[in-house]
C-alpha positions in Angstrom: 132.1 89.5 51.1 133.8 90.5 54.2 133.0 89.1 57.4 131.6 91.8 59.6 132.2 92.1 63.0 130.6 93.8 65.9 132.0 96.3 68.3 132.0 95.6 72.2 129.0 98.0 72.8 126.3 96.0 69.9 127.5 92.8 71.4 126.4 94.2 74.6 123.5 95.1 73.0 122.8 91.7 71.4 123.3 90.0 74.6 121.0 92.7 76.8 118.3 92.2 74.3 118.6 88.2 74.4 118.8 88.1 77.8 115.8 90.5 77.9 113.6 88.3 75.7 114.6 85.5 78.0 113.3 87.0 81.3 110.3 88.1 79.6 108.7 84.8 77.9 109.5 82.9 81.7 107.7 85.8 83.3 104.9 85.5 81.2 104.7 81.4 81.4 105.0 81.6 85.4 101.9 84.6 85.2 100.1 82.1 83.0 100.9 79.3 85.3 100.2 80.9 88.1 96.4 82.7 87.1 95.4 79.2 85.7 94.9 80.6 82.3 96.9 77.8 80.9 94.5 74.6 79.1 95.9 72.5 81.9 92.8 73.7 84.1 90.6 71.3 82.0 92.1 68.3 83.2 90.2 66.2 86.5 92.1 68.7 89.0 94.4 66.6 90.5 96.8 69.1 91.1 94.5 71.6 93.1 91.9 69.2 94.6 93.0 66.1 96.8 90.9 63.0 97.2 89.3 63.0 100.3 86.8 60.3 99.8 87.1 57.0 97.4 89.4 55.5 95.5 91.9 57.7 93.3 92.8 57.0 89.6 95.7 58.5 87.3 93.5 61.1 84.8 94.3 62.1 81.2 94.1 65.9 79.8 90.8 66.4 78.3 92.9 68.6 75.7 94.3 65.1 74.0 91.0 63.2 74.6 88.3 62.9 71.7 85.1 62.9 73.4 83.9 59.9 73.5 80.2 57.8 75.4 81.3 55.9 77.9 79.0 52.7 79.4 78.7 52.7 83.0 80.8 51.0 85.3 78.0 48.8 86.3 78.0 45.1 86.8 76.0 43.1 84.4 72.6 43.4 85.0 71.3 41.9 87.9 67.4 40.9 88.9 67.0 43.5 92.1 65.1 45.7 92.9 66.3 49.3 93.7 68.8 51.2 92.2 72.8 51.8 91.5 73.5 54.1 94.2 77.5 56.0 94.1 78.2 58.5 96.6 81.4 61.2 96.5 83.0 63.2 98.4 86.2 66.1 97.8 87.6 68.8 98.7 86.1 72.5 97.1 87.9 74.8 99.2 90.6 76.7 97.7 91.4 80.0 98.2 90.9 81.0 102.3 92.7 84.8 101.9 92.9 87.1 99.0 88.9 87.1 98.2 85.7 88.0 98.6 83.2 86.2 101.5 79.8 85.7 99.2 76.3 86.6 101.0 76.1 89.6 102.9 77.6 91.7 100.1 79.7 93.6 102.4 82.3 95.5 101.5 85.8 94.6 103.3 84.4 91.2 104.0 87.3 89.3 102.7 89.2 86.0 103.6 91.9 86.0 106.7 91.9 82.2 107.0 89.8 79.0 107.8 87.6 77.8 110.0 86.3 74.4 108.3 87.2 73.5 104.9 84.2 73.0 102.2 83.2 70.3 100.0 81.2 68.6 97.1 78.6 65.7 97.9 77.8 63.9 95.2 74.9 61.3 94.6 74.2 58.9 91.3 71.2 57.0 91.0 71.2 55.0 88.2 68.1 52.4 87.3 69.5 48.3 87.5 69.3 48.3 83.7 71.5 51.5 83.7 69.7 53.1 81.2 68.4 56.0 83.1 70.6 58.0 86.1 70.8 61.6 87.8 74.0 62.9 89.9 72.8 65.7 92.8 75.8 67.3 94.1 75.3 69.3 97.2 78.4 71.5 97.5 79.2 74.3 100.3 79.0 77.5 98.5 76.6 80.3 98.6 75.2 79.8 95.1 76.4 77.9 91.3 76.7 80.3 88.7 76.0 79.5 85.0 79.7 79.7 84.3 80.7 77.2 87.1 77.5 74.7 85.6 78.7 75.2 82.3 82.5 74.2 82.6 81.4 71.4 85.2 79.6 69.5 82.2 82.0 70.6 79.8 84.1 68.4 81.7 82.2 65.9 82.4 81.2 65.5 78.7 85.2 65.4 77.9 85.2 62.6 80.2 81.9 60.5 80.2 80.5 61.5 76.6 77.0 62.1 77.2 76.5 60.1 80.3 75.8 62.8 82.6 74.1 66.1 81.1 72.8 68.9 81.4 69.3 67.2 81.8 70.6 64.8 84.4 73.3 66.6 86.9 71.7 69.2 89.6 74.0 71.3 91.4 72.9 72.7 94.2 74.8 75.0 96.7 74.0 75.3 100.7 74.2 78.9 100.7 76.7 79.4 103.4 77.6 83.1 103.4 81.1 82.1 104.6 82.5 80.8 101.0 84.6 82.1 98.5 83.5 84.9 95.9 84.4 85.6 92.6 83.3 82.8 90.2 80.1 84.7 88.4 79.8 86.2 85.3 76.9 88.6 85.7 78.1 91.7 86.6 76.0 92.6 89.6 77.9 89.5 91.5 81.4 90.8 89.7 81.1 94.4 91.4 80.2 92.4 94.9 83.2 90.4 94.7 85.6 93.0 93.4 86.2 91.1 90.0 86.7 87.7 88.3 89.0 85.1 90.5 89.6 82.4 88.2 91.8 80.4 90.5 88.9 80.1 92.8 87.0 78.9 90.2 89.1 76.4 88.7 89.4 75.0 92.5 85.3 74.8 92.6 85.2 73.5 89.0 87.4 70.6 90.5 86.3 69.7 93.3 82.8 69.5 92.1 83.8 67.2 89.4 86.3 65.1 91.4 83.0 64.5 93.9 81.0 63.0 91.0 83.6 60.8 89.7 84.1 59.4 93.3 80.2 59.1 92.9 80.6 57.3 89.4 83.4 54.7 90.5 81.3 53.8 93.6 78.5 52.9 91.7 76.5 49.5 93.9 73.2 48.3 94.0 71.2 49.8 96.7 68.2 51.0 98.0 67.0 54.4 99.1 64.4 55.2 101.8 62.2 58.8 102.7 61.3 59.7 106.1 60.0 63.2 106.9 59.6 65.2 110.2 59.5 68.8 111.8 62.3 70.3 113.4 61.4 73.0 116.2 63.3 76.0 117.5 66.0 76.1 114.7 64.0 79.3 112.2 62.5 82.1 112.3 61.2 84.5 109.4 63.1 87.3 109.0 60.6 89.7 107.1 57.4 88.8 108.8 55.5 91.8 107.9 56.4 90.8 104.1 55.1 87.0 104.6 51.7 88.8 105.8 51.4 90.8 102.9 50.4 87.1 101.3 46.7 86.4 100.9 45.0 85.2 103.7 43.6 82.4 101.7 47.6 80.9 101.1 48.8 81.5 104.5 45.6 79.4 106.0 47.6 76.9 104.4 50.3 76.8 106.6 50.4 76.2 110.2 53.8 78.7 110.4 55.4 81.1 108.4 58.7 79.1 108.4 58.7 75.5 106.5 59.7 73.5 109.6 59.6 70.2 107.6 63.1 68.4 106.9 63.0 65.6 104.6 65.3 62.8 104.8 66.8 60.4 101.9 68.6 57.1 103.4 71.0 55.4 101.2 72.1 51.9 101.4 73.3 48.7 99.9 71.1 45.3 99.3 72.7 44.2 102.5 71.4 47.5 104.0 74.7 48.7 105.1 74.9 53.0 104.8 76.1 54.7 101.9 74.8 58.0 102.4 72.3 60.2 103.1 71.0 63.0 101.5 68.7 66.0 103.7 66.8 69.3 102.7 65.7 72.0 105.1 64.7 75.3 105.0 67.1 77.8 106.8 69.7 79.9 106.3 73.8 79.4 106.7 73.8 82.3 108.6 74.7 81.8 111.9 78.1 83.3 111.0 77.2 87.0 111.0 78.9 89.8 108.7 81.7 90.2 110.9 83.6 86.8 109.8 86.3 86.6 108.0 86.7 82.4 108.2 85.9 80.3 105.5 83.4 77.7 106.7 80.2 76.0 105.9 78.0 77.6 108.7 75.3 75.8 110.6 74.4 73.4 107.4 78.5 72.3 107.5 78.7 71.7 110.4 75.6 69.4 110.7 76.9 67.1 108.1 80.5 67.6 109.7 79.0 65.7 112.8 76.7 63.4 110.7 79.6 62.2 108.8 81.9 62.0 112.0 79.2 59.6 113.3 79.5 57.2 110.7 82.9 57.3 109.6 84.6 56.2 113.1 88.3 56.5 112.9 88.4 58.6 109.7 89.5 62.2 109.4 86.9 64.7 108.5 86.6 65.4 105.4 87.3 61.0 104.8 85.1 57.7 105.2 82.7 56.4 102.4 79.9 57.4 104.5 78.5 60.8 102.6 75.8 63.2 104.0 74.9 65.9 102.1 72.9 68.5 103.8 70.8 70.7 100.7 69.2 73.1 100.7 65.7 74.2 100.3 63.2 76.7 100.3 65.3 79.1 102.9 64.5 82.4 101.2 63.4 84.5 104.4 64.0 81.9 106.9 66.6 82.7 109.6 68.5 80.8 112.2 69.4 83.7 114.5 66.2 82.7 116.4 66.6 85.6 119.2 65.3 88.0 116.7 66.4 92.0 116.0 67.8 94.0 118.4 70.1 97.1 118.4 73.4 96.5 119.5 73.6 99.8 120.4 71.0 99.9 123.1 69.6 95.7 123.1 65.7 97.2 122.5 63.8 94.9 119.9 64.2 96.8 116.0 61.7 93.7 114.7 60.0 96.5 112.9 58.4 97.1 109.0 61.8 98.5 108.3 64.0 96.9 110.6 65.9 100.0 111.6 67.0 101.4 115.2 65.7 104.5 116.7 69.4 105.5 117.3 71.3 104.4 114.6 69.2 103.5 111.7 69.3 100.6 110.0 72.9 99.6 110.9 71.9 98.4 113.8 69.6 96.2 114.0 70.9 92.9 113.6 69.5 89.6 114.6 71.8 86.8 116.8 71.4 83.3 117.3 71.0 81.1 120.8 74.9 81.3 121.4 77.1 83.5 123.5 78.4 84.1 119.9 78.2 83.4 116.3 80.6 80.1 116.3 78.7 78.6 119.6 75.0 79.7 117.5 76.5 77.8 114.7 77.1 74.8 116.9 73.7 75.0 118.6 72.1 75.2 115.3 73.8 72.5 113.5 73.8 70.5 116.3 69.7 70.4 116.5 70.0 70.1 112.5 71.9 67.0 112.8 70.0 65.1 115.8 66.5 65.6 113.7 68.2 63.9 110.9 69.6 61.2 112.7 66.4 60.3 113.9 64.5 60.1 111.0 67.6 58.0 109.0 67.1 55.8 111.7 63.7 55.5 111.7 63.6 55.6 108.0 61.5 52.6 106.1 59.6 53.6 103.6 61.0 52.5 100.3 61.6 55.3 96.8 60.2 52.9 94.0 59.7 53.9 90.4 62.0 55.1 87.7 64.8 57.5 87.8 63.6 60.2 85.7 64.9 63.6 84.9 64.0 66.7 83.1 66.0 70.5 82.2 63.8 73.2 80.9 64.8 76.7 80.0 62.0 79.4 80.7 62.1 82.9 79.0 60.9 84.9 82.4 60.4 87.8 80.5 57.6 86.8 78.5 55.3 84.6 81.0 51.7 84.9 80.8 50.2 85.4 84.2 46.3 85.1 85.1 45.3 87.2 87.5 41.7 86.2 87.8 38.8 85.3 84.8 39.3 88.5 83.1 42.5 90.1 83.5 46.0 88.5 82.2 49.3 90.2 82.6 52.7 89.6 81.3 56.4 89.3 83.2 59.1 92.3 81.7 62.8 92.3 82.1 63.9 91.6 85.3 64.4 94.5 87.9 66.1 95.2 91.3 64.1 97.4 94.1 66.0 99.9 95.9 65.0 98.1 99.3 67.5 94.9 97.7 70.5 96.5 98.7 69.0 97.1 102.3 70.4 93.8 103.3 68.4 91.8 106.1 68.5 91.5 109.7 71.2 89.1 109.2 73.1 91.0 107.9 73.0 94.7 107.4 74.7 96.0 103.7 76.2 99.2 105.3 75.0 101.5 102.1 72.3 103.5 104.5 69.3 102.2 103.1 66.4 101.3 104.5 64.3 97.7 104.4 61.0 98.6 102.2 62.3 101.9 101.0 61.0 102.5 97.1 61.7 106.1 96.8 65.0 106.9 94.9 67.4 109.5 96.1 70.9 110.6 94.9 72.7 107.9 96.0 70.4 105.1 94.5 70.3 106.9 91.5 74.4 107.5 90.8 74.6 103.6 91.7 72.0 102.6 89.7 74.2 104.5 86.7 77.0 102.9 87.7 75.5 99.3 86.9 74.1 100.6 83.8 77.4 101.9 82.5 79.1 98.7 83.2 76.7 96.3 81.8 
């Protein structure tokens, strides 16, 4: 058979086509690299997060790891009485431009840089025999989604076996309104953040578990002790008129329609030296308004920012074994812009049913905080935050005995029974939305014209309301 041979123009072609081929399959390995997509994103997250707290260690890619139960790194066991106590700190931030600001739900409220950086706080307990332990991981976001929880014990499962669980890990955001957007998978959050960013949540993922192996490695025995106290002029309630809607009978209760109680968690070792400390109270990261476009942690932040600071003399922030986590609590109408409503149009008071100005509407009412501006209200606000704290961890001597014990339950709210009185029971339905939801608060207005307590639908409710429906 005769050799063939190819004229000038096919071996032009050839070559065009190989070269083509070429440029395409390194395009689409740096677009894979890039977006994160790649199985590399299961590994510890070395390569997004750096250790900012605790020893480092050299990590293997879950993807070539079988699964496997590992014991704790605990001593053998000693007679004391207390508990294994780890604390852990890293680096959450990632992405300070290109996204979403989650919170107020305002449109155009992206990233343009960064003010403070966030982070994961983690805490083990762990009982001296080791057989029982929980991790709580406070971290500086506005909420945890189901997908974030999900892949966080995914991990942890490739790495500790079935040491830490579902059952047994709480993850609990601050709620600062100053964090990133983007890492939900319901579609409600998805339209407020203008999509899926899976590079922010690969650098949450991370950090989140990079905290709790800090936590792990750390492990010592300890102690931990509870003190409690009030903190004044830090909260008010934003919907007041809602909060008297309640029963007389539940608010005689209560001596204020804030909770103005913080509760303080000491940690330390059997040579009472600090470890940590761990503090819930009810307010709102919202001393940065709707107008920011920083990254930060808010008032909350920067509380443990100067706890931290405190104890870790000589260290960076963001370093130092000395970890305060600073949770959060029952905050749901609780405000820190303590001045109140007013219109920024014309500085008369809009603390009103509907919280809207007589010029202006809605739009303009807004409430401020004690500063000459959002970042000194912040200051003023975590500042007061942090003092109350360190008082009562100083103060602090009563001891937590008992066992650590921990329990997950899943509840179909859909289908609860409800007793209304000795005759009449009722049942929940499919969860629902009012109109008044995307009203926003005095903290921050949503910018869709509607009004606080509004339950009539007009056109504009309705053609968003079929917008949602459509893309769910």
């Amino acid at each position: 058979m005769a050799k063939r041979t190819f004229s000038s123009l096919e071996a032009f072609l050839i070559f065009l086509l190989v070269m083509m081929t070429a440029i395409t399959v390194a395009l689409l390995t740096l677009l894979f690299v890039t977006s994160g997509t790649i199985e590399n994103h299961k590994d510890s997250g070395n390569h997004w997060v750096s250790t900012t707290q605790g020893p480092t260690t050299t990590q293997s890619s879950p993807t070539t790891q079988t699964p496997t139960t590992q014991t704790p790194d605990l001593p053998p066991s000693q007679n004391f009485s207390g508990y294994y106590i780890g604390v852990g700190r890293a680096d959450c931030t990632g992405q300070v431009s290109d996204i979403n600001l989650m919170g107020y739900g305002k449109n155009g409220q992206n990233a343009q840089g960064l003010l403070t950086r966030l982070f994961s706080r983690a805490f083990i307990l762990a009982d001296p025999d080791g057989s029982n332990r929980m991790a709580f991981v406070s971290v500086e976001l506005c909420m945890i989604s189901q997908r974030l929880r999900l892949e966080v014990l995914k991990r942890l499962q490739s790495k500790y076996g079935s040491l830490y669980r579902r059952d047994n890990v709480i993850l609990s955001a601050t709620h600062t309104h100053s964090g990133p957007a983007g890492f939900f998978q319901y579609t409600l959050y998805i339209l407020a953040s203008e999509g899926f960013s899976n590079r922010t949540f690969q650098y949450i993922v991370s950090g989140i578990v990079k905290s709790i192996d800090i936590a792990h490695t750390n492990l010592k025995p300890g102690k931990v002790l509870i003190n409690k106290g009030n903190v004044a002029n830090v909260q008010i309630n934003r919907s007041p008129s809602s909060y008297l809607q309640n029963p007389p009978s539940e608010r005689a209760r209560y001596s204020s329609d804030t909770d103005k109680e913080m509760v303080v968690l000491k940690l330390v070792d059997l040579n009472g030296e600090d470890l940590g400390l761990i503090s819930w109270f009810a307010v709102h990261p919202v001393s940065m308004n709707n107008s920011n476009h920083l990254v930060n942690s808010d008032n909350m932040g920067y509380a443990a920012y100067l706890f931290e600071q405190e104890k870790n003399r000589g260290y960076l922030p963001g370093q130092g074994p000395f970890v305060a986590g600073f949770a959060s609590s029952n905050l749901g109408d609780v405000s820190p812009n303590i001045l109140g409503p007013h219109c920024v149009n014309t500085g008369e008071s809009c603390d009103n049913d509907k919280s809207t100005c007589p010029s202006g509407g809605p739009s303009m009412c807004m409430a401020s905080g004690p500063g000459q501006d959002m970042f000194e209200s912040t200051h003023i606000i975590g500042r007061v935050i942090y003092q109350k704290a360190k008082e009562l961890h100083a103060s602090a001597s009563q001891e937590v005995t008992g066992p650590v014990l921990t329990a997950h339950q899943w509840v179909n709210m859909t289908d609860v029974s409800v007793q209304l009185n000795a005759t009449h029971t009722v049942k929940t339905c499919k969860a629902a939305l009012g109109y008044s939801f995307a009203a926003g608060t005095i903290d921050g207005v949503s910018g869709l014209n509607i009004t606080q307590g509004e339950r009539k639908e007009d056109g504009m409710c309705a053609s968003r309301r079929g917008l949602q429906a459509s893309v769910s």
